[in-house]
C-alpha positions as CSV (number, residue, x, y, z in Angstrom):
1,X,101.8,121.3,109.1
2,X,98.2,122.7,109.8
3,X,96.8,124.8,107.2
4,X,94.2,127.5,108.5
5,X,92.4,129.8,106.3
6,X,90.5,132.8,108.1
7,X,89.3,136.5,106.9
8,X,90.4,138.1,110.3
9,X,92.6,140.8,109.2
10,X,96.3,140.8,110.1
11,X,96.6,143.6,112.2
12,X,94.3,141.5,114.8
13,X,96.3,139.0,114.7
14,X,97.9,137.1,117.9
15,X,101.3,138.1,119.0
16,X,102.1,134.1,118.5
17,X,101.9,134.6,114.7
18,X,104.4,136.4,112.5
19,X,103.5,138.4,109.4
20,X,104.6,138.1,106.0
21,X,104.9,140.7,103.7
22,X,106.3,140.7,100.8
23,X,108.6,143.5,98.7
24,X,109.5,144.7,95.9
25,X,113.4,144.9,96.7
26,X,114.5,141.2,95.3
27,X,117.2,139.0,97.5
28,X,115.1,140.3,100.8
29,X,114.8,137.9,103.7
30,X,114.5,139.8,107.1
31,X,113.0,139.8,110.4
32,X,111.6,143.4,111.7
33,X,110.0,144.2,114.9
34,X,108.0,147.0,115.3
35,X,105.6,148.0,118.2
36,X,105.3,144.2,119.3
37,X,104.5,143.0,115.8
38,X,107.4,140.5,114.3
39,X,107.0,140.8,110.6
40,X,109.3,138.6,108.1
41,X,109.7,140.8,104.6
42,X,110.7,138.7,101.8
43,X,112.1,140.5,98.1
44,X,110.2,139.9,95.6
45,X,111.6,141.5,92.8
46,X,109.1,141.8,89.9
47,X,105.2,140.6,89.5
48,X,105.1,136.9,89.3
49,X,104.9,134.2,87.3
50,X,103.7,130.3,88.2
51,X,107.3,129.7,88.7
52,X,108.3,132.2,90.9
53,X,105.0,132.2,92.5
54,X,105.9,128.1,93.2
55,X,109.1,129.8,94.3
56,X,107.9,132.3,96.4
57,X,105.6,130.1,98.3
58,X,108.6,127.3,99.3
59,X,110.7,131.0,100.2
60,X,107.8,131.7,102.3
61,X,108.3,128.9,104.5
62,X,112.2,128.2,104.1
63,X,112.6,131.7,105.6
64,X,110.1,131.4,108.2
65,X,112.4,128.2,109.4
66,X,115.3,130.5,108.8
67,X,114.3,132.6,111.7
68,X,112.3,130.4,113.9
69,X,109.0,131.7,113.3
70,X,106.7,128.3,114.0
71,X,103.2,130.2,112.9
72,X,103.3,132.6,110.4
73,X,100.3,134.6,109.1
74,X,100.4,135.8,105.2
75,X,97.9,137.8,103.4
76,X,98.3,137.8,99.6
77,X,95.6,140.3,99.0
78,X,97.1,142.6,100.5
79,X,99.6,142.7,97.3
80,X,97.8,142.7,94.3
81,X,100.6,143.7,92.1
82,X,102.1,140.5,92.7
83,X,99.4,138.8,90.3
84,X,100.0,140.7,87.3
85,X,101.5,137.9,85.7
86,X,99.3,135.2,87.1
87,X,95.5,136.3,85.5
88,X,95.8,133.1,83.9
89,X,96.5,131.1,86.8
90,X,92.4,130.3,88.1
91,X,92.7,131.4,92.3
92,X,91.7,127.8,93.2
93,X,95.0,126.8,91.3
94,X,97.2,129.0,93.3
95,X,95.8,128.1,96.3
96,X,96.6,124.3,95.4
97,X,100.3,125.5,94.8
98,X,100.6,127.6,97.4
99,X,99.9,124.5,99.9
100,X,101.7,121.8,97.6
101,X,104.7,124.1,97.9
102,X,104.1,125.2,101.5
103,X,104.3,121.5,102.5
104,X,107.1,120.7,100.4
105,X,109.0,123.4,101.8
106,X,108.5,122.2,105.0
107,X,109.7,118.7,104.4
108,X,113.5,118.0,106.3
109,X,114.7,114.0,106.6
110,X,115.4,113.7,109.9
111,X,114.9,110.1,110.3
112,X,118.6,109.2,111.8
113,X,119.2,112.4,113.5
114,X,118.8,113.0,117.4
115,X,116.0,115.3,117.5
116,X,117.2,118.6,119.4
117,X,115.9,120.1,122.4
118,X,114.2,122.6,120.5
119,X,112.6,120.4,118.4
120,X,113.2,120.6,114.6
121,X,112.0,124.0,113.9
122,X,109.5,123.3,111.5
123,X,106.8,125.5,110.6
124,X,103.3,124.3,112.5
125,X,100.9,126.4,111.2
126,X,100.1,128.8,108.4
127,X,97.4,131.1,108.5
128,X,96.0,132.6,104.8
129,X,94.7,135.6,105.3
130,X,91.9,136.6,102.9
131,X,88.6,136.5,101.5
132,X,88.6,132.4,101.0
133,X,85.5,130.5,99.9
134,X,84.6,126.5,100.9
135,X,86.0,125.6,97.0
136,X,89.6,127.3,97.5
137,X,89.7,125.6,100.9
138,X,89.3,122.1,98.9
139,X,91.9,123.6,96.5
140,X,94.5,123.9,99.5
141,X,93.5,120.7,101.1
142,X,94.1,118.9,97.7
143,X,97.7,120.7,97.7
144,X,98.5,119.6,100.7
145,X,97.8,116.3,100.3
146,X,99.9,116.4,97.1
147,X,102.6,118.4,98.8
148,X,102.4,115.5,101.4
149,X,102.9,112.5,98.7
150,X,105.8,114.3,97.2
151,X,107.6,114.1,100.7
152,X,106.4,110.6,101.6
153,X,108.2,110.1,98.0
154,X,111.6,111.8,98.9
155,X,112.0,110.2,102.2
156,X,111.7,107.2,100.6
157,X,114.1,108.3,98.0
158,X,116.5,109.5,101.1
159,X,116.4,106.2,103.3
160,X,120.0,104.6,102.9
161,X,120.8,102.2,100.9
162,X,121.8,99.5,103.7
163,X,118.0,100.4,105.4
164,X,116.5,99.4,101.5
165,X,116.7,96.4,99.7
166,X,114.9,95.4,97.2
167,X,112.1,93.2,99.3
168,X,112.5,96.3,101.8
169,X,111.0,98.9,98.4
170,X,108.6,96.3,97.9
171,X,106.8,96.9,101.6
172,X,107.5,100.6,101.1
173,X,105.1,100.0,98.3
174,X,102.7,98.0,100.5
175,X,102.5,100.0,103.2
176,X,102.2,103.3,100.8
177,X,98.9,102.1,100.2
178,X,98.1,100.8,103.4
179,X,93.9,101.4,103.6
180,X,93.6,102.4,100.1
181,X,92.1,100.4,97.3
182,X,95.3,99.5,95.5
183,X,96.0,95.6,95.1
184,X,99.9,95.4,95.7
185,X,101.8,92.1,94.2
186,X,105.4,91.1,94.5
187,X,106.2,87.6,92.4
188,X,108.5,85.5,93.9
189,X,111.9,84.9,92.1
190,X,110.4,81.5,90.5
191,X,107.9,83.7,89.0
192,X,110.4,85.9,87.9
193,X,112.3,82.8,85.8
194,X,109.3,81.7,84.4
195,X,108.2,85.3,83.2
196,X,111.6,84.9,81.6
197,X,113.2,87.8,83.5
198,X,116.7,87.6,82.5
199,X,117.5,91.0,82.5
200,X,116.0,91.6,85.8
201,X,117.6,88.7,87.6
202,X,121.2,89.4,85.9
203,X,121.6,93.0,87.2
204,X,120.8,91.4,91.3
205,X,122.8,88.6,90.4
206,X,125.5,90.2,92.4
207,X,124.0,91.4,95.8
208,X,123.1,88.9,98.7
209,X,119.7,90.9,98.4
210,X,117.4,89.0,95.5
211,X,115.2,91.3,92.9
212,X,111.9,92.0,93.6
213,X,109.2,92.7,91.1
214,X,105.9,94.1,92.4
215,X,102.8,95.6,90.7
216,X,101.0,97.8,91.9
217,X,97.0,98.2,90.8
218,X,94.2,100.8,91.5
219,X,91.2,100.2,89.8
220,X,89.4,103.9,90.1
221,X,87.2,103.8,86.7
222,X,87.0,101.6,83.3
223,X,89.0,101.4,80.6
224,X,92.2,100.6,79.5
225,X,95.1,101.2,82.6
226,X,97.4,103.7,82.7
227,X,100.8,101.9,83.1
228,X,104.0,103.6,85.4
229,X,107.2,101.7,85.0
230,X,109.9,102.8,88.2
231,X,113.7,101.8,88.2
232,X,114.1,100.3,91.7
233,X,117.4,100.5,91.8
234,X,118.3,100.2,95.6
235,X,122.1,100.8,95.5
236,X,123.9,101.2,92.7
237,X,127.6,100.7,93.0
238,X,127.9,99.8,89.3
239,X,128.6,96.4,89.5
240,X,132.4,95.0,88.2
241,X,132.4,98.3,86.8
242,X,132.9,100.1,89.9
243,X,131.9,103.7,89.8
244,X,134.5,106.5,91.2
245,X,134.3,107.6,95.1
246,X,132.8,110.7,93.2
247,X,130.1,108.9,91.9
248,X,128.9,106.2,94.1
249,X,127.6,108.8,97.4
250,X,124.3,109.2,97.1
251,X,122.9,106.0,94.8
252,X,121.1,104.8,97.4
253,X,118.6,107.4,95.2
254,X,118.8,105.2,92.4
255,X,115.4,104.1,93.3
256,X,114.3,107.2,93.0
257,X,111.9,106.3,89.8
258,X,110.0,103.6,92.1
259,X,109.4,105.6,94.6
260,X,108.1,108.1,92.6
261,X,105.6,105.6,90.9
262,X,105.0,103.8,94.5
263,X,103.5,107.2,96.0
264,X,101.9,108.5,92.4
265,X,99.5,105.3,92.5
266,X,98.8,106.0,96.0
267,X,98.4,109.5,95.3
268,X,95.8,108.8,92.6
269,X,94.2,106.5,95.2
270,X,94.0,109.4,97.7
271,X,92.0,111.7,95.1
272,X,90.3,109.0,94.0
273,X,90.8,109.7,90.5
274,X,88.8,107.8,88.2
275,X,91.5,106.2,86.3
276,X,93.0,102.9,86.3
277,X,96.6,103.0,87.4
278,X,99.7,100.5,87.7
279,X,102.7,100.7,88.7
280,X,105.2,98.8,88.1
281,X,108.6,98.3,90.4
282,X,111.7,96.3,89.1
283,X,113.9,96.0,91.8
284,X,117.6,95.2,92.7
285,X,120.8,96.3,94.3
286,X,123.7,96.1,91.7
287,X,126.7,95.0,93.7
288,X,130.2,93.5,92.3
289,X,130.0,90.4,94.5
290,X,131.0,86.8,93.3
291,X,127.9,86.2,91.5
292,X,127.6,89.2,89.8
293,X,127.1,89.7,86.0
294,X,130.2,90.8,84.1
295,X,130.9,92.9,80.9
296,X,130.5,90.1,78.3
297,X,127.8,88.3,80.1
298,X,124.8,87.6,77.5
299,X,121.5,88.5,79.0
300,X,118.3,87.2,77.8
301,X,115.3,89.3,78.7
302,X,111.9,89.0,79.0
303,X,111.0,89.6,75.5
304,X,113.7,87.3,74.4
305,X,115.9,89.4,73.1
306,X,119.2,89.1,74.1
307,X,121.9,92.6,75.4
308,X,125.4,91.6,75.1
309,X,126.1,93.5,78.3
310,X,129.2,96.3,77.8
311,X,128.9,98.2,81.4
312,X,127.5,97.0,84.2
313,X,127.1,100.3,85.3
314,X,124.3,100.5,82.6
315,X,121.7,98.4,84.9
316,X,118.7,100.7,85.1
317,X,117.9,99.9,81.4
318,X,117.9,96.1,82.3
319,X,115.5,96.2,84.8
320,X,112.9,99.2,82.7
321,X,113.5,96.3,79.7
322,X,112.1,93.5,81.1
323,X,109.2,95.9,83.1
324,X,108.5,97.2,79.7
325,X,107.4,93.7,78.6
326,X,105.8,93.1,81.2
327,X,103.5,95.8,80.6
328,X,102.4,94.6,77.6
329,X,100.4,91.8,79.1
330,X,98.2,94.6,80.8
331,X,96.9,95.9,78.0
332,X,97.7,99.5,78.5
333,X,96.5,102.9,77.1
334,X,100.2,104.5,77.7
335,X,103.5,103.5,79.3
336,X,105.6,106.1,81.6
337,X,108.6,104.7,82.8
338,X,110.8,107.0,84.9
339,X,114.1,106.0,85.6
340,X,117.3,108.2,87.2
341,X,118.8,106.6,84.4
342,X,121.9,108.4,83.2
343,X,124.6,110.9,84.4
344,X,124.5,111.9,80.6
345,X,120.9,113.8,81.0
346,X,122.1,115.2,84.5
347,X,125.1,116.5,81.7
348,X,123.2,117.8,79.1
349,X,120.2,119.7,81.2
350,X,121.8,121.1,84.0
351,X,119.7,120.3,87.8
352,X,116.0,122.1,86.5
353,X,114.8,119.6,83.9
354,X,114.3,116.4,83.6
355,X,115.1,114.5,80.1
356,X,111.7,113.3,78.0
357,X,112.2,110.9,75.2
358,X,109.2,109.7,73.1
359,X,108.2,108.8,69.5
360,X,104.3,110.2,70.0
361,X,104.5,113.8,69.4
362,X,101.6,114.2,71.3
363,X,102.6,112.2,74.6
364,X,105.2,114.4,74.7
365,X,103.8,117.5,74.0
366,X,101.1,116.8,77.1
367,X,104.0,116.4,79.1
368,X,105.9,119.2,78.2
369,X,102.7,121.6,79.0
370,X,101.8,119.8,82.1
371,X,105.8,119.6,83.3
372,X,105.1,123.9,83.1
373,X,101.7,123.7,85.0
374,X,102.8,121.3,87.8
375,X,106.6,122.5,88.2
376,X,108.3,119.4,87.6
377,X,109.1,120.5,84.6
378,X,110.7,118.3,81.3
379,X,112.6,118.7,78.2
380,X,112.6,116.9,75.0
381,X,115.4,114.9,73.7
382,X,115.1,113.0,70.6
383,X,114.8,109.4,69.6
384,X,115.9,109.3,66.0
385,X,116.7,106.3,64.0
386,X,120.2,107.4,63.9
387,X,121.0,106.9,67.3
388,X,119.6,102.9,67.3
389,X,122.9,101.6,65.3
390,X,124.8,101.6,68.5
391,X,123.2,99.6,70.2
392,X,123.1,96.8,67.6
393,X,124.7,93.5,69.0
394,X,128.0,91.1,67.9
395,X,127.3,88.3,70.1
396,X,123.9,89.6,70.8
397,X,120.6,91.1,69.8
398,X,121.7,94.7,71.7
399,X,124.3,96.0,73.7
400,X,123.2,97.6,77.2
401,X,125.4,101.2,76.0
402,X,126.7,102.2,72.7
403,X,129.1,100.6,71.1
404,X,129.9,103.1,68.0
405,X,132.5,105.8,67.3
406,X,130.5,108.9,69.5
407,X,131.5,106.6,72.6
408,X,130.3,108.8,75.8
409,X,128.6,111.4,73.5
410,X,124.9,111.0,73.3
411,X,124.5,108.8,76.6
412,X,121.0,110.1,77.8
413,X,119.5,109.4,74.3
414,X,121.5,105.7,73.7
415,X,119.3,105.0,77.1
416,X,116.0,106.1,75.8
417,X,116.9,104.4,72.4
418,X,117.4,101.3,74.4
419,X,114.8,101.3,76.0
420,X,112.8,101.8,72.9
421,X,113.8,98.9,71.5
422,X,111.5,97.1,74.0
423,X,108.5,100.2,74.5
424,X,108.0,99.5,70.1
425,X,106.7,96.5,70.9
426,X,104.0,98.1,73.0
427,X,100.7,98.8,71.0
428,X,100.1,102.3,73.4
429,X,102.3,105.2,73.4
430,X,105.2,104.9,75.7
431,X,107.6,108.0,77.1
432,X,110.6,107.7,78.8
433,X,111.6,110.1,81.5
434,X,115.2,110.4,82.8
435,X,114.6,112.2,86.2
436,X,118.4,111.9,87.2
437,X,119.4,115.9,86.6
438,X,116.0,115.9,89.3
439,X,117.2,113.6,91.7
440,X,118.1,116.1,94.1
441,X,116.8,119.2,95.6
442,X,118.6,122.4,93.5
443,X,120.3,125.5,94.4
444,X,117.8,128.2,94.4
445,X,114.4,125.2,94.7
446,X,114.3,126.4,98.6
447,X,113.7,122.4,99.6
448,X,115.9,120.6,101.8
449,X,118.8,118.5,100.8
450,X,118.7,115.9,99.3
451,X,115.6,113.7,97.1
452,X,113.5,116.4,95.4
453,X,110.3,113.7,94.7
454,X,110.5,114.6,90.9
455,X,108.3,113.5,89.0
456,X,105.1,113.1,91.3
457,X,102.9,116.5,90.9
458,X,103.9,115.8,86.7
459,X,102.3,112.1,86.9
460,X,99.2,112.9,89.1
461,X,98.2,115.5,86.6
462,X,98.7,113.4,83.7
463,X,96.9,110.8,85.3
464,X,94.0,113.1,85.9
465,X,93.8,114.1,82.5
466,X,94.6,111.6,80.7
467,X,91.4,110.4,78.1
């Protein structure tokens, strides 16, 4: 999609472009065509806020699809009580969303479909109507480029499971970096014994595909890195512990962590942000075949700890455990890890949040406000010592889900404890988010089905502002 910004006022405007105008009458999305001018009116309702404004924008474009209108003009100063509730929202920063969301909007997988005679019905051009200086042009170019990571991310996410094993997520990682200064390194599986990844290599035990682990570095300034951990689980069928028909369509998103970590280090490439960023990318396809761990299996990860394994549907933790370890080695300032970890989160938060554990107030506090500012937004759940006896072993160190009387209760945070158990040995502070209730697009997000690339536009802004 081509972004133009120009000053020509809209009633000038080419009969090949269709207006937007927006009113006050919410639930509005019509076509009207008067004296030769096509002009799309969408409801509004009340004055904005940076939600609905993110909203709006993706409605924008979603309706414009709706009724075939390729280039659509909008001017926003035309209706200035629309920004009320945005005075403190900068106009640089709402140009930035309105292009982020303008391209995400866009966005469709169509990588297995015939294309149609018609063509796809995308929208080609946009034309921003307005008084527009050179530095809100660089605020919508930066947008868009944003916008454009977050859809590299979900059609990633989308490809099928049989199209992405884990050496195949190790290349998307290569080539989503391809001309950019970001070293890319996948260790063989005999690197992987001798790191000691047991945790790792017991969860791809059972697919004819082996694990992968790559790490991914961009060296944009000095000091300590910056450290993103992905669950690259490529299909998850839950192992010996089959999931339900009703549960296993699509987990071929259950990498969806990775490739939000694969396309926030390119991302932070693109801007060339002066940070140090890895990512890091355990990958595997959890499949019951013959060689595949059971429930009883003893695993011993990287740390050396051992996880008395319970459910072998519990697999993401595995692979975060012994990437948490590794992270250590790198000597970083904080650890992210982000994981569609648990049906529990997806449970407790509905589809609008995702689930942030952490025990540094602050961490989490950052990412709470910048969650609100970028629109891929979190909410706290807590890590208290209570929730840590479960996981305490028989015949091991840990158990991979909780073995105590609240049995299913609590899942999300038995995860994030988990995972803790490893992140404590970290001398940085570490947050875990559980991006599964984000997996997807949601009703009322106006994106297409399927991936929704949570949590890119969260981690770029951290990254930038990260001291």
């Amino acid at each position: 999609m081509k972004l133009t910004f120009s000053v020509k006022p809209l009633g000038s405007l080419p009969k090949s472009y269709v207006r937007v105008a927006f009113v006050e009458e919410k639930g509005v999305k019509r076509l009207i065509r008067e004296q030769g001018i096509e002009t799309i009116e969408i409801g509004v309702g009340a004055e904005l806020s940076q939600r609905t404004f993110i909203t709006l924008c993706r409605s924008v474009v979603a309706t414009a699809k709706q009724f075939k209108a390729q280039k659509i003009a909008i001017e926003f100063d035309a209706h200035p009580w629309l920004f009320k509730g945005l005075k403190d929202v900068s106009p640089l920063r709402l140009s930035e969303l309105a292009a982020e969301n303008f391209e995400m909007a866009n966005y469709e997988f169509t990588k297995f479909k015939t294309k149609p005679k018609e063509g796809w019905g995308a929208v080609e051009e946009i034309l921003l109507c307005g008084k527009f200086d050179k530095a809100t042009e660089a605020a919508a170019r930066r947008g868009q480029i944003i916008g454009d990571e977050v859809n590299k991310t979900r059609a990633l996410a989308n490809t099928p499971g049989g199209d992405m094993t884990p050496r195949g997520l190790a290349n998307a990682a290569k080539d989503a970096v391809k001309g950019l200064p970001v070293a890319v390194t996948i260790l063989t599986r005999k690197q992987m014994e001798k790191l000691g990844m047991g945790a790792l290599l017991g969860v791809g035990k059972g697919s004819t595909h082996l694990p992968t682990f790559t790490i991914m570095e961009y060296k944009g300034g000095k000091g300590a890195p910056i450290v993103l951990a992905g669950k690259g689980i490529t299909f998850d069928s839950g192992g010996l512990n089959l999931k339900p028909s009703s549960g296993i369509y699509e987990m071929h998103m259950d990498m969806s962590g990775a490739a939000s970590v694969i396309h926030a280090v390119a991302l932070a490439a693109r801007l060339k942000v002066k940070k140090n960023v890895i990512g890091l990318i355990p990958a595997a396809e959890n499949m019951p075949g013959n060689e595949a761990y059971r429930p009883g299996d003893i695993l011993r990860s990287m740390s050396g700890k051992t996880i008395e394994v319970l459910n072998t549907d519990a697999e993401g933790r595995l692979v975060l455990a012994d990437a948490l370890t590794y992270a250590k080695r790198l000597k970083p300032s904080v650890v992210i890890d982000i994981a569609t970890l648990t049906g529990a989160a997806l449970s407790a938060l509905g589809f609008y949040a995702t689930a942030l554990m952490s025990r540094d107030e602050k961490l989490s506090q950052t990412l709470e406000t910048l969650g609100e500012e970028s629109g891929d937004y979190v909410w706290p759940l807590p890590l208290w010592d209570e929730y840590e006896a479960s996981l305490k072993g028989t015949f091991a160190d840990l158990t991979n889900i909780g073995n105590g009387p609240g049995g299913r209760t609590g899942g999300a945070i038995e995860g994030g404890m988990f995972l803790w158990q490893f992140a404590q040995e970290l001398s940085c502070p570490w947050a875990h988010l559980d991006i599964a209730p984000r997996m997807t697009s949601a009703p009322g997000d106006e994106l297409a089905k399927g991936a929704a690339g949570a949590p890119v536009r969260l981690l770029i802004r951290y990254i930038e502002q990260h001291v």
